[in-house]
ModelCIF file with pLDDT and N, C-alpha, C, O atoms, coordinates in Angstrom:
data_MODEL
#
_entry.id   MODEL 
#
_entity.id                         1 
_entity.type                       polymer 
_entity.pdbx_number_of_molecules   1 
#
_entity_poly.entity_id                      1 
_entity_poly.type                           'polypeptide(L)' 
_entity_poly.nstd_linkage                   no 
_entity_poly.nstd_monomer                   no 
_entity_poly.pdbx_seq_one_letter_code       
;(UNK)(UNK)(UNK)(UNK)(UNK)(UNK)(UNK)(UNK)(UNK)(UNK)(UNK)(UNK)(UNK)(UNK)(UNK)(UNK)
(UNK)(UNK)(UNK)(UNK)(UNK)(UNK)(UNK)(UNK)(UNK)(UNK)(UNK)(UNK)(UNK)(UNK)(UNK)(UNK)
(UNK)(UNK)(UNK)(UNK)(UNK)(UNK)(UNK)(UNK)(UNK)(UNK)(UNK)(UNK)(UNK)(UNK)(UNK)
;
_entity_poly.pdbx_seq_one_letter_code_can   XXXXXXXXXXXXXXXXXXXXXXXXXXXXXXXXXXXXXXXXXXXXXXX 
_entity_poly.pdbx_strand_id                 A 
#
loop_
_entity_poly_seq.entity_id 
_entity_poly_seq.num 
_entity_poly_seq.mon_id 
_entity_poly_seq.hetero 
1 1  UNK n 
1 2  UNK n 
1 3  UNK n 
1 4  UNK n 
1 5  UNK n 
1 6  UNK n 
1 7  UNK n 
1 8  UNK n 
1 9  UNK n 
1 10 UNK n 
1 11 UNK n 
1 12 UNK n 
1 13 UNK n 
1 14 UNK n 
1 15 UNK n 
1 16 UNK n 
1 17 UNK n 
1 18 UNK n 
1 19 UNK n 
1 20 UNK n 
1 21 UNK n 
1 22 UNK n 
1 23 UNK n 
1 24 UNK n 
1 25 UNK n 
1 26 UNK n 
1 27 UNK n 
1 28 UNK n 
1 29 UNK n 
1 30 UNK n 
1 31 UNK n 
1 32 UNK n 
1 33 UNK n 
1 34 UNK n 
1 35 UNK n 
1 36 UNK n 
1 37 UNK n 
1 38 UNK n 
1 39 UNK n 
1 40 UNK n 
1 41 UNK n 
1 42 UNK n 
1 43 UNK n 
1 44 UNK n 
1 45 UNK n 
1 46 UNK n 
1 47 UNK n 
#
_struct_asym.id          A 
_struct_asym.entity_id   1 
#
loop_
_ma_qa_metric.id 
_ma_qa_metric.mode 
_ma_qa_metric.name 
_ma_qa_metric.software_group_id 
_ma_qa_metric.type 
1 global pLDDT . pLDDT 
2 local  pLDDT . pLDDT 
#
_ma_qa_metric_global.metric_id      1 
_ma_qa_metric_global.metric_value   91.09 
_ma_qa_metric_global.model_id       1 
_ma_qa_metric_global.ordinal_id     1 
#
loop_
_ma_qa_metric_local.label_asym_id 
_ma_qa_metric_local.label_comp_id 
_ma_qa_metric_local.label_seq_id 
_ma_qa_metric_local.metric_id 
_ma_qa_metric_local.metric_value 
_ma_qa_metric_local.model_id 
_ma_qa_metric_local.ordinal_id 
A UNK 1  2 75.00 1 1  
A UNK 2  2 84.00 1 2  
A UNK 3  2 86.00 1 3  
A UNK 4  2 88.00 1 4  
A UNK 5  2 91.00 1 5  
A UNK 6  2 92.00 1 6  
A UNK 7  2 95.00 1 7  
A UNK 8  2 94.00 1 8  
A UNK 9  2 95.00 1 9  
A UNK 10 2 95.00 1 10 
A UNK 11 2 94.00 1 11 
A UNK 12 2 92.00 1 12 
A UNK 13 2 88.00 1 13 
A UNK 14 2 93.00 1 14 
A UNK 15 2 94.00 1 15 
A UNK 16 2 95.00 1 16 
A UNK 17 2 94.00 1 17 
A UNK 18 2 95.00 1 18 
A UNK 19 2 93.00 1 19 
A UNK 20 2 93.00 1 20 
A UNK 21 2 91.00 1 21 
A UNK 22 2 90.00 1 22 
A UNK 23 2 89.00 1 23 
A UNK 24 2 88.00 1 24 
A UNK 25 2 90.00 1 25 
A UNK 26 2 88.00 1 26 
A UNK 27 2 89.00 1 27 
A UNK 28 2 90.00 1 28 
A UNK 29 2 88.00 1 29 
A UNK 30 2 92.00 1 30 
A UNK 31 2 91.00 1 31 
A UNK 32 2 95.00 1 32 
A UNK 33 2 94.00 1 33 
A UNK 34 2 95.00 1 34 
A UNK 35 2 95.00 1 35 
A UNK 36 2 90.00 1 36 
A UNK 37 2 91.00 1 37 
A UNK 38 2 91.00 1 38 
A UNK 39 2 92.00 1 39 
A UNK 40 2 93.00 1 40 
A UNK 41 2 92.00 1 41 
A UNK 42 2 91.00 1 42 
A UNK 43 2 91.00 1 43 
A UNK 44 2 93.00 1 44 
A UNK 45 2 91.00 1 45 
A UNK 46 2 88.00 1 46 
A UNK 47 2 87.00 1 47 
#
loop_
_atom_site.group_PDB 
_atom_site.id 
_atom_site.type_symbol 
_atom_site.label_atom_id 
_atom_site.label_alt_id 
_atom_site.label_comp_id 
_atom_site.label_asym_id 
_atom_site.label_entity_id 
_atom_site.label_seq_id 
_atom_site.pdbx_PDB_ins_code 
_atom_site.Cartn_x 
_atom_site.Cartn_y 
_atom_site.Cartn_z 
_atom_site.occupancy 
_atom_site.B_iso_or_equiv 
_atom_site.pdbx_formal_charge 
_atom_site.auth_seq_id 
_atom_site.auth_comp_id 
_atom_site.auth_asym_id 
_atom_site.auth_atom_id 
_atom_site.pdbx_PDB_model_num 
ATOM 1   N N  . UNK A 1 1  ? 2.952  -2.027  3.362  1.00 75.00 ? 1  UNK A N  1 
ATOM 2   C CA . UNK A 1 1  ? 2.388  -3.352  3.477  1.00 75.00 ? 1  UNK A CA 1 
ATOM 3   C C  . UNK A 1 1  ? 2.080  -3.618  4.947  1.00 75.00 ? 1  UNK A C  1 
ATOM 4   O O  . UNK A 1 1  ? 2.842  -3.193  5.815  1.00 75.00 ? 1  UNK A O  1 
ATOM 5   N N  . UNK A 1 2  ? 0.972  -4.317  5.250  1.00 84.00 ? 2  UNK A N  1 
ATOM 6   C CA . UNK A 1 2  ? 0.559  -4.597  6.251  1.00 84.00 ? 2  UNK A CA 1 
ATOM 7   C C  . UNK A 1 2  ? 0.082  -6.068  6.250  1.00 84.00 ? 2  UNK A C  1 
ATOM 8   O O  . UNK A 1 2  ? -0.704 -6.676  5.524  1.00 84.00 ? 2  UNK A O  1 
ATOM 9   N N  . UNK A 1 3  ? 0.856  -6.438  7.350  1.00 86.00 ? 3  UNK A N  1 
ATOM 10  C CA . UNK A 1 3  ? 0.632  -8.542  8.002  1.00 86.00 ? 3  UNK A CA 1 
ATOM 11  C C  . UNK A 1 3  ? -0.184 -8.438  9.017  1.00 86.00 ? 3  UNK A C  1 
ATOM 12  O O  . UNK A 1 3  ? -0.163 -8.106  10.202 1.00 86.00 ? 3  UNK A O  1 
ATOM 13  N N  . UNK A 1 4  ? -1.304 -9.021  7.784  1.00 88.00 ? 4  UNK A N  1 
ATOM 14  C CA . UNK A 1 4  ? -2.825 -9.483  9.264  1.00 88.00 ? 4  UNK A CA 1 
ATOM 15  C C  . UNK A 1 4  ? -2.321 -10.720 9.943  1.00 88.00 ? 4  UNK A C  1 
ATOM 16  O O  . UNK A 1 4  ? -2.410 -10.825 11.166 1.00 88.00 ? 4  UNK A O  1 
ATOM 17  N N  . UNK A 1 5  ? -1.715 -11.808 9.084  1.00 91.00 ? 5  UNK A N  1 
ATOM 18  C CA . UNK A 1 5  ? -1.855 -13.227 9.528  1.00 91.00 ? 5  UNK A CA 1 
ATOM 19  C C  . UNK A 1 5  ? -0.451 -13.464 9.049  1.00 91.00 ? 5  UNK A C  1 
ATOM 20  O O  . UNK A 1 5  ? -0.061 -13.096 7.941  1.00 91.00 ? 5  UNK A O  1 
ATOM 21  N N  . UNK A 1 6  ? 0.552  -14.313 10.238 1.00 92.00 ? 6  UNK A N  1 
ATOM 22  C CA . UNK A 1 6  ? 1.439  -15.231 9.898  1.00 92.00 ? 6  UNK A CA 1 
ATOM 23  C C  . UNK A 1 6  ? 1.307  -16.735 10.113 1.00 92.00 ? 6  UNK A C  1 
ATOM 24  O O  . UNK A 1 6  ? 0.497  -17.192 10.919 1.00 92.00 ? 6  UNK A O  1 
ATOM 25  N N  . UNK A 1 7  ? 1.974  -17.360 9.508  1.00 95.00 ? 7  UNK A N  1 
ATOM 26  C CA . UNK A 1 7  ? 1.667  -18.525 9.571  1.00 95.00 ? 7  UNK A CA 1 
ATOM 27  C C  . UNK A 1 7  ? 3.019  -18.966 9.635  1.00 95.00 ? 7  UNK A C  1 
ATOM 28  O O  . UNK A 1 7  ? 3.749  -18.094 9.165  1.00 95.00 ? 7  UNK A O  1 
ATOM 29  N N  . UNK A 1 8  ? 3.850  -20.280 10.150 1.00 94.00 ? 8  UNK A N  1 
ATOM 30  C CA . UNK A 1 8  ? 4.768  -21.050 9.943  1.00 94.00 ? 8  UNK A CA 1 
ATOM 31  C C  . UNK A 1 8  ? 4.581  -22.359 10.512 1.00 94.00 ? 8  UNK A C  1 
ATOM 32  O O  . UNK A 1 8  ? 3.887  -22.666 11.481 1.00 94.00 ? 8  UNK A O  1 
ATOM 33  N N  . UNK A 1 9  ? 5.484  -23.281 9.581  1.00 95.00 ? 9  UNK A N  1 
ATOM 34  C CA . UNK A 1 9  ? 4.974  -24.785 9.807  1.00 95.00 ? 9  UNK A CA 1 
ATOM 35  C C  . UNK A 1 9  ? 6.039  -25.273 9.816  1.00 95.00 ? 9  UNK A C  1 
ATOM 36  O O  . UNK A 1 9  ? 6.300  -25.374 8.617  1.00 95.00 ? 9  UNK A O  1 
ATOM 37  N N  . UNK A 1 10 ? 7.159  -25.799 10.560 1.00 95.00 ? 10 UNK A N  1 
ATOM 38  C CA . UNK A 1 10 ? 8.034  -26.751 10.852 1.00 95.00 ? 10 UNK A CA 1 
ATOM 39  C C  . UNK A 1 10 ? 9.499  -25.952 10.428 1.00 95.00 ? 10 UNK A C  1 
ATOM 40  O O  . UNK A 1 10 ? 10.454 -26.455 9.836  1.00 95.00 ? 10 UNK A O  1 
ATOM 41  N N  . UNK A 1 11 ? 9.344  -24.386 10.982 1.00 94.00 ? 11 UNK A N  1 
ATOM 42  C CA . UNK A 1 11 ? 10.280 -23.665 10.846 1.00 94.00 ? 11 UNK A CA 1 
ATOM 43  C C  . UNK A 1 11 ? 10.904 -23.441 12.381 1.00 94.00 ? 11 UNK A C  1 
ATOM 44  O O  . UNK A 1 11 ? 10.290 -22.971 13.339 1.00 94.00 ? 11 UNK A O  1 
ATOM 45  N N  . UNK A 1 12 ? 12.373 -23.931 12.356 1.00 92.00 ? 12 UNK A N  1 
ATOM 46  C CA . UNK A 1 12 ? 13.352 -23.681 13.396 1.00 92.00 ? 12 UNK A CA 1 
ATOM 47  C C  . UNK A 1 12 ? 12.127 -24.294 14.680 1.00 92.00 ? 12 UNK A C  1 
ATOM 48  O O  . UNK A 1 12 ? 11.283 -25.086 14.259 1.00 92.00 ? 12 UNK A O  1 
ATOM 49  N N  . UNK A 1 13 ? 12.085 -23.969 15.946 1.00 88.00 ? 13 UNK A N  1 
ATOM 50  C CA . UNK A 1 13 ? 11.607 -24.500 16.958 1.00 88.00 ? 13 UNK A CA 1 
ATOM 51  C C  . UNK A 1 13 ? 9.855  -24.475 17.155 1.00 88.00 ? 13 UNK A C  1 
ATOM 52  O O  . UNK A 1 13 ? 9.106  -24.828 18.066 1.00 88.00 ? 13 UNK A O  1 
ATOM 53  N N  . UNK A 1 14 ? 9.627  -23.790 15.637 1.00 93.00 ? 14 UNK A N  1 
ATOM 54  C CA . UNK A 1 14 ? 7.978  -24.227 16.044 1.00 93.00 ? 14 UNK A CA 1 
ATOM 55  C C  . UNK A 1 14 ? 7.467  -25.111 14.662 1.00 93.00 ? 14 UNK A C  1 
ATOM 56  O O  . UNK A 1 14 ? 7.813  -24.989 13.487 1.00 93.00 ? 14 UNK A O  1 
ATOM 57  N N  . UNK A 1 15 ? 6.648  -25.906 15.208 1.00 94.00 ? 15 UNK A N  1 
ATOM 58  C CA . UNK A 1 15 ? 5.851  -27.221 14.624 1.00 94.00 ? 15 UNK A CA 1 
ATOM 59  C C  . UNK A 1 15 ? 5.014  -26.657 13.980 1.00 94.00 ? 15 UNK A C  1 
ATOM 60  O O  . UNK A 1 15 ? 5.044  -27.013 12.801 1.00 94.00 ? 15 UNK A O  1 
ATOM 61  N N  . UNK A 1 16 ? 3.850  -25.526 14.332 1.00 95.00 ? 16 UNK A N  1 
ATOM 62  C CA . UNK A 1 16 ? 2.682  -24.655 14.097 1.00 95.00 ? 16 UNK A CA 1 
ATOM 63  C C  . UNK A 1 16 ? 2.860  -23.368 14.663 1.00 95.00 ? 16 UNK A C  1 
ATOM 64  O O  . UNK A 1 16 ? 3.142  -23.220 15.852 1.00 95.00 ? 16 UNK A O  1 
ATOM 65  N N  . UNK A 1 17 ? 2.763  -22.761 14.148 1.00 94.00 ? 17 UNK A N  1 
ATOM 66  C CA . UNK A 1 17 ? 2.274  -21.015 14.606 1.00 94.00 ? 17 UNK A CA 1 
ATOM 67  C C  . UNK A 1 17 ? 1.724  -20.131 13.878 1.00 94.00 ? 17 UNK A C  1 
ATOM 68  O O  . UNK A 1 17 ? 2.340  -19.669 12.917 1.00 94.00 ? 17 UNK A O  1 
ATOM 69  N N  . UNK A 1 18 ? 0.678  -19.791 14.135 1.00 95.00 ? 18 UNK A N  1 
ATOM 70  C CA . UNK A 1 18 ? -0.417 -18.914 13.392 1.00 95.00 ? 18 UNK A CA 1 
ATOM 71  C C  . UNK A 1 18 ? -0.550 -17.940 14.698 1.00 95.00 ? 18 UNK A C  1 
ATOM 72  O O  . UNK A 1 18 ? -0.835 -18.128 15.881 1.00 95.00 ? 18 UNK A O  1 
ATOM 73  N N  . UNK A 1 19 ? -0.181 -16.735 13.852 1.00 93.00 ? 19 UNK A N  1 
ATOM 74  C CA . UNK A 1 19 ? -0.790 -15.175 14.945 1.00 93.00 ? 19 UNK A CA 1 
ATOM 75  C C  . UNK A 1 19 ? -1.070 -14.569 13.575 1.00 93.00 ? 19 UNK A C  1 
ATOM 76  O O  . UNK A 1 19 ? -0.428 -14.329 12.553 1.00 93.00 ? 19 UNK A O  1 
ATOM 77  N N  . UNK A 1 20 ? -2.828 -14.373 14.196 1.00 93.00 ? 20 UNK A N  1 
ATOM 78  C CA . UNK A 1 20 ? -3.887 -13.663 13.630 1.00 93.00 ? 20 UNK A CA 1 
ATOM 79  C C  . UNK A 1 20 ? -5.056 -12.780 14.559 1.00 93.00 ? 20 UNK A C  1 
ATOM 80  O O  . UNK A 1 20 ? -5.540 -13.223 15.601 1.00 93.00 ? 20 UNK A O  1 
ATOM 81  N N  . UNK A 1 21 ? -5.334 -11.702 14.076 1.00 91.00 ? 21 UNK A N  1 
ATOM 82  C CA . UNK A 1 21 ? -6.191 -10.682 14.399 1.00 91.00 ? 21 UNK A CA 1 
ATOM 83  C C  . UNK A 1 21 ? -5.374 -9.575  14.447 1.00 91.00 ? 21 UNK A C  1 
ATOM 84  O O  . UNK A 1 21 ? -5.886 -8.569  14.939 1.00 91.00 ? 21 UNK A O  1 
ATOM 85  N N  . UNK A 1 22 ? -4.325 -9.504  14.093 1.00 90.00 ? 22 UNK A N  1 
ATOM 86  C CA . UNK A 1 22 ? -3.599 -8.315  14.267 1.00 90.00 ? 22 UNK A CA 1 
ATOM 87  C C  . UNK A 1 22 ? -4.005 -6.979  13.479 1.00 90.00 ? 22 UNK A C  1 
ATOM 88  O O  . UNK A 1 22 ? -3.559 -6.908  12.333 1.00 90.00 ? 22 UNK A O  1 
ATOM 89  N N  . UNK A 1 23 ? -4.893 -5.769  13.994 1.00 89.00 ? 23 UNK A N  1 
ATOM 90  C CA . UNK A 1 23 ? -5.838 -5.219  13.761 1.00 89.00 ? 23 UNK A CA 1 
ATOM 91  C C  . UNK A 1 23 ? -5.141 -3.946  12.368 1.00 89.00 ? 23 UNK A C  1 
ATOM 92  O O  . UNK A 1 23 ? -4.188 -3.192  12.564 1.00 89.00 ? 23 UNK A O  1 
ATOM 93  N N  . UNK A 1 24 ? -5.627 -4.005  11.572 1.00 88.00 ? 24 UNK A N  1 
ATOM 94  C CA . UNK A 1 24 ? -4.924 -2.786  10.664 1.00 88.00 ? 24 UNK A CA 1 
ATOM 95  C C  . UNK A 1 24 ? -5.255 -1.595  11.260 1.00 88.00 ? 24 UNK A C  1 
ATOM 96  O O  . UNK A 1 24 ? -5.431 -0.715  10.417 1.00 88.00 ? 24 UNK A O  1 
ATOM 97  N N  . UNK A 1 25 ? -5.423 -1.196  12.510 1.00 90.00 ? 25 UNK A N  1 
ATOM 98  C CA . UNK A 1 25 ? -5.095 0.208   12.755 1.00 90.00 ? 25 UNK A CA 1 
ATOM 99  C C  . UNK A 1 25 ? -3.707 0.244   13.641 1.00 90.00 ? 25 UNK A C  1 
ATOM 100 O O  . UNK A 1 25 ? -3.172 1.252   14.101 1.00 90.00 ? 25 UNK A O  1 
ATOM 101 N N  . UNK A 1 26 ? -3.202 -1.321  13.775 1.00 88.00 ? 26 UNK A N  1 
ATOM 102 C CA . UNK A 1 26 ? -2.424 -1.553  14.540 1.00 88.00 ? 26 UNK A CA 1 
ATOM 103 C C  . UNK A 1 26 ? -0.862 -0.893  14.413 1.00 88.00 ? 26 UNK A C  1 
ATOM 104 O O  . UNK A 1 26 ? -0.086 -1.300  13.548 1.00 88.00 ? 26 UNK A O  1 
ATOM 105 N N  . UNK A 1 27 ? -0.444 0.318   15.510 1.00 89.00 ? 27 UNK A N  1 
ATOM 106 C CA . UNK A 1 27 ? 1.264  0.881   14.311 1.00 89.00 ? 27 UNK A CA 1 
ATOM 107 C C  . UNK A 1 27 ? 2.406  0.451   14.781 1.00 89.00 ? 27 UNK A C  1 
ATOM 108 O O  . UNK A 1 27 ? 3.528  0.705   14.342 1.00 89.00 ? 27 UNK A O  1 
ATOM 109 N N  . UNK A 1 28 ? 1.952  -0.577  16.191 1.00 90.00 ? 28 UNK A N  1 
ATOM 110 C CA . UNK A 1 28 ? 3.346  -1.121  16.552 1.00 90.00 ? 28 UNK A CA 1 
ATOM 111 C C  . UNK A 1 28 ? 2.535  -2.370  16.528 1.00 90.00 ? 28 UNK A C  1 
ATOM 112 O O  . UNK A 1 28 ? 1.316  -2.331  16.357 1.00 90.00 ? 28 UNK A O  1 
ATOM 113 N N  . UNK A 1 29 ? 3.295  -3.640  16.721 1.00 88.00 ? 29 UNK A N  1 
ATOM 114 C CA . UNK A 1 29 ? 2.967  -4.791  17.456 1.00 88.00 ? 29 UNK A CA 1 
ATOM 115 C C  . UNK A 1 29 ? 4.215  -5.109  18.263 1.00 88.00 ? 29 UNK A C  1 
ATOM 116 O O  . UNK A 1 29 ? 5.269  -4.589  17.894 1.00 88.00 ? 29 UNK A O  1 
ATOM 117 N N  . UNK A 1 30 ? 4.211  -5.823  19.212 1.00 92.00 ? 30 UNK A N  1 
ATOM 118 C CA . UNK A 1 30 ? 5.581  -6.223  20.371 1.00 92.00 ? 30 UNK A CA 1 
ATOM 119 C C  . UNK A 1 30 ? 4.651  -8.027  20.512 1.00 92.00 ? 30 UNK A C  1 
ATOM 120 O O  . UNK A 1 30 ? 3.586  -8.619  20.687 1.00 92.00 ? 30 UNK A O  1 
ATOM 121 N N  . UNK A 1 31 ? 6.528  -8.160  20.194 1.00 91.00 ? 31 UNK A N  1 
ATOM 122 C CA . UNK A 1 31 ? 6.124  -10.005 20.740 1.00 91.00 ? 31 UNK A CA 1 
ATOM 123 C C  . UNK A 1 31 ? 7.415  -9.749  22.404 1.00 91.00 ? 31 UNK A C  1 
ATOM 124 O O  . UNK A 1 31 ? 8.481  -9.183  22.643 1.00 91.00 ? 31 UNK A O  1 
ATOM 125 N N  . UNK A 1 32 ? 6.577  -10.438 22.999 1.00 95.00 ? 32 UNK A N  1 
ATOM 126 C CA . UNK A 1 32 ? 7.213  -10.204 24.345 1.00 95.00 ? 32 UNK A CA 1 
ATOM 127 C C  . UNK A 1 32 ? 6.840  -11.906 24.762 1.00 95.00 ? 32 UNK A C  1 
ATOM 128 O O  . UNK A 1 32 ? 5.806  -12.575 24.779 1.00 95.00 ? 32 UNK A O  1 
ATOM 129 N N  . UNK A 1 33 ? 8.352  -12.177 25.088 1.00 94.00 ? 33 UNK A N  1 
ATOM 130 C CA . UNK A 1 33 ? 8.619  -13.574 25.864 1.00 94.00 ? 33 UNK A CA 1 
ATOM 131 C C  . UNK A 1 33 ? 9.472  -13.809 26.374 1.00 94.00 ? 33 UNK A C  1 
ATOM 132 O O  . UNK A 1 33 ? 10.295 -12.894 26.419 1.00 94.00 ? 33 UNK A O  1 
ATOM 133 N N  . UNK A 1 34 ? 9.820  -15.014 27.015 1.00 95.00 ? 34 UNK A N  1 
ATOM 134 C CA . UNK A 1 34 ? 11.420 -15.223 27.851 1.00 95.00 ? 34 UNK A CA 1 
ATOM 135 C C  . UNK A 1 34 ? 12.170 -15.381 26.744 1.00 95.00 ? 34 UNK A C  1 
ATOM 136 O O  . UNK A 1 34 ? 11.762 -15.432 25.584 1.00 95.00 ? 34 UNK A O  1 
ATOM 137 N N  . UNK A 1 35 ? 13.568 -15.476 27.235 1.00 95.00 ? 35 UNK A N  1 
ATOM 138 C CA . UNK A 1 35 ? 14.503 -16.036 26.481 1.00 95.00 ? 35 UNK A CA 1 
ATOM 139 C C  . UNK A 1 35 ? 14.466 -17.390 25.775 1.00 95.00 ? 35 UNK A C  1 
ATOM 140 O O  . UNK A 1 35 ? 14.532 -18.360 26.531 1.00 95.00 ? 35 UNK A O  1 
ATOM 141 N N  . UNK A 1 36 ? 14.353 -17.691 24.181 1.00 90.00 ? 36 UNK A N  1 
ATOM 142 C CA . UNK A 1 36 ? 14.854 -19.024 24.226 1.00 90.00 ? 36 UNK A CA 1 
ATOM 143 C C  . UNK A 1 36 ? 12.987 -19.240 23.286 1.00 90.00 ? 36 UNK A C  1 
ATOM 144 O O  . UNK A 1 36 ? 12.598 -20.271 22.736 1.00 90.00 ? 36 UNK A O  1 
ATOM 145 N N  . UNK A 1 37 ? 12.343 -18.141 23.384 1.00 91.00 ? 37 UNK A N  1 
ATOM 146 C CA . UNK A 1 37 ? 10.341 -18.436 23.519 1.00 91.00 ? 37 UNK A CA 1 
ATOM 147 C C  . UNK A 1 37 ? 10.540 -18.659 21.617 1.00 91.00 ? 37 UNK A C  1 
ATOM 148 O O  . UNK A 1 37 ? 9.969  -19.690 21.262 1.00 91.00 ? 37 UNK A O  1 
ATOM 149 N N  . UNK A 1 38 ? 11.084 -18.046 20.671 1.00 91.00 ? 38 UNK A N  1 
ATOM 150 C CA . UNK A 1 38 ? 11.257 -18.225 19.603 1.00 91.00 ? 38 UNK A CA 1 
ATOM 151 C C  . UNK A 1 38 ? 10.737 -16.755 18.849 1.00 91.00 ? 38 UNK A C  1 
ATOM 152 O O  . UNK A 1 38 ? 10.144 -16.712 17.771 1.00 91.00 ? 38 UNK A O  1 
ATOM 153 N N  . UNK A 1 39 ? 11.109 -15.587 19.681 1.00 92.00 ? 39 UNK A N  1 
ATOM 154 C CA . UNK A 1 39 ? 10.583 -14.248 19.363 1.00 92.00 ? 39 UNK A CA 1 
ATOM 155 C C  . UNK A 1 39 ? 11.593 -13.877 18.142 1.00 92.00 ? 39 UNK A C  1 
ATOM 156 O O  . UNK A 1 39 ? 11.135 -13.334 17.137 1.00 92.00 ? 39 UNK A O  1 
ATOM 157 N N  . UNK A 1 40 ? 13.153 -14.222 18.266 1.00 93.00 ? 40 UNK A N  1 
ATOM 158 C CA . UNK A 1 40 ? 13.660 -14.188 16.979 1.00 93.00 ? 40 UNK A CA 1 
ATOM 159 C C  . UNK A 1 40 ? 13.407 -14.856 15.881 1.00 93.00 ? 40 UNK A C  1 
ATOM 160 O O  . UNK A 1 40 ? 13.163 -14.214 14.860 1.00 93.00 ? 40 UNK A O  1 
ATOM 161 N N  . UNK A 1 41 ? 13.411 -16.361 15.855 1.00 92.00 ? 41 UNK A N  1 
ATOM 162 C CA . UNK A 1 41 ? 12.403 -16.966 15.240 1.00 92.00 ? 41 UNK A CA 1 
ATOM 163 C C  . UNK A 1 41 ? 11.491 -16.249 14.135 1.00 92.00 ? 41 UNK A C  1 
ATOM 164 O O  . UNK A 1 41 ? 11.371 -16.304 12.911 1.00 92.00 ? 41 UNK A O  1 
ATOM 165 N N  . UNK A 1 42 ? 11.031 -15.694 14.978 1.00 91.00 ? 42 UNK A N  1 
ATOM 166 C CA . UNK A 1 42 ? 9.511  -15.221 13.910 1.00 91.00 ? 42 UNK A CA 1 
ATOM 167 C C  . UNK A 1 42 ? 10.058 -14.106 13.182 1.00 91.00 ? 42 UNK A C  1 
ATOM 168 O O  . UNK A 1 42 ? 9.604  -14.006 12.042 1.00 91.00 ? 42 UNK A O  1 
ATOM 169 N N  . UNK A 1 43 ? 10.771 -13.378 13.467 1.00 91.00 ? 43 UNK A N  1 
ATOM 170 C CA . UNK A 1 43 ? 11.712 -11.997 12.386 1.00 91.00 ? 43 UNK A CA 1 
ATOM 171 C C  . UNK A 1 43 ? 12.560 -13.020 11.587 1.00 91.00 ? 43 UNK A C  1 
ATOM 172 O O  . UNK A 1 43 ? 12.619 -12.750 10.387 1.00 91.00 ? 43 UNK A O  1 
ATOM 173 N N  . UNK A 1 44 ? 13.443 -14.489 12.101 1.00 93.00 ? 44 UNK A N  1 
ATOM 174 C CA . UNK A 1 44 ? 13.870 -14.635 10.881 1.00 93.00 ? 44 UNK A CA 1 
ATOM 175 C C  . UNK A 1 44 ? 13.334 -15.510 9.499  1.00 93.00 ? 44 UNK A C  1 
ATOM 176 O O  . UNK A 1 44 ? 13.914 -15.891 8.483  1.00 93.00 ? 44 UNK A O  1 
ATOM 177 N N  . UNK A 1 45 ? 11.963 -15.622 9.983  1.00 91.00 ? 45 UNK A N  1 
ATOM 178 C CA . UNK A 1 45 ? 10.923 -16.029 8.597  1.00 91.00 ? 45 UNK A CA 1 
ATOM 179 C C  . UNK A 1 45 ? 10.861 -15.190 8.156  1.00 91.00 ? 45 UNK A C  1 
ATOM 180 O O  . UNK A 1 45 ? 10.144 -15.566 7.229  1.00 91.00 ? 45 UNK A O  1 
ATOM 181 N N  . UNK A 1 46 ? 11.113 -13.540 7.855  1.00 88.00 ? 46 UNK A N  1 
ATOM 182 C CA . UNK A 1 46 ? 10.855 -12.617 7.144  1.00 88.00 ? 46 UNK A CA 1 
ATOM 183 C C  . UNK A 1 46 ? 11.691 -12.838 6.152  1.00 88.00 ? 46 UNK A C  1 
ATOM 184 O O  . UNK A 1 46 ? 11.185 -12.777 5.031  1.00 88.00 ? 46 UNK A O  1 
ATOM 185 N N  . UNK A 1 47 ? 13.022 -13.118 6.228  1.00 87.00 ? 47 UNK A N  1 
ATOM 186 C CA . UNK A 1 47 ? 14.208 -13.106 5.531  1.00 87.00 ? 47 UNK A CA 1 
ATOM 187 C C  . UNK A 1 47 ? 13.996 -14.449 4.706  1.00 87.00 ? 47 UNK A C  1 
ATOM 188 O O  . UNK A 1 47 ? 14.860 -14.833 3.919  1.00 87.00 ? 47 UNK A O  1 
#
């Protein structure tokens, strides 16, 4: 399975977040931010 588009709406510290274009030849993606940016966050909408 492959995620072109996430979306979340009033989950843990974000209001809106949509990341899209993420290219299907794509074999890694990296979210890179400071501490605190909500990079865990977004792995624990998977669950």
């Amino acid at each position: 399975m492959r995620i072109s588009t996430l979306q979340l709406s009033n989950f843990k510290r974000f209001t809106e977040l949509r990341i899209e274009g993420i290219p299907e030849s794509a074999k890694l993606v990296m979210l890179i931010g400071a501490n605190g940016s909500g990079k865990t966050c977004i792995f624990d909408a998977f669950n």
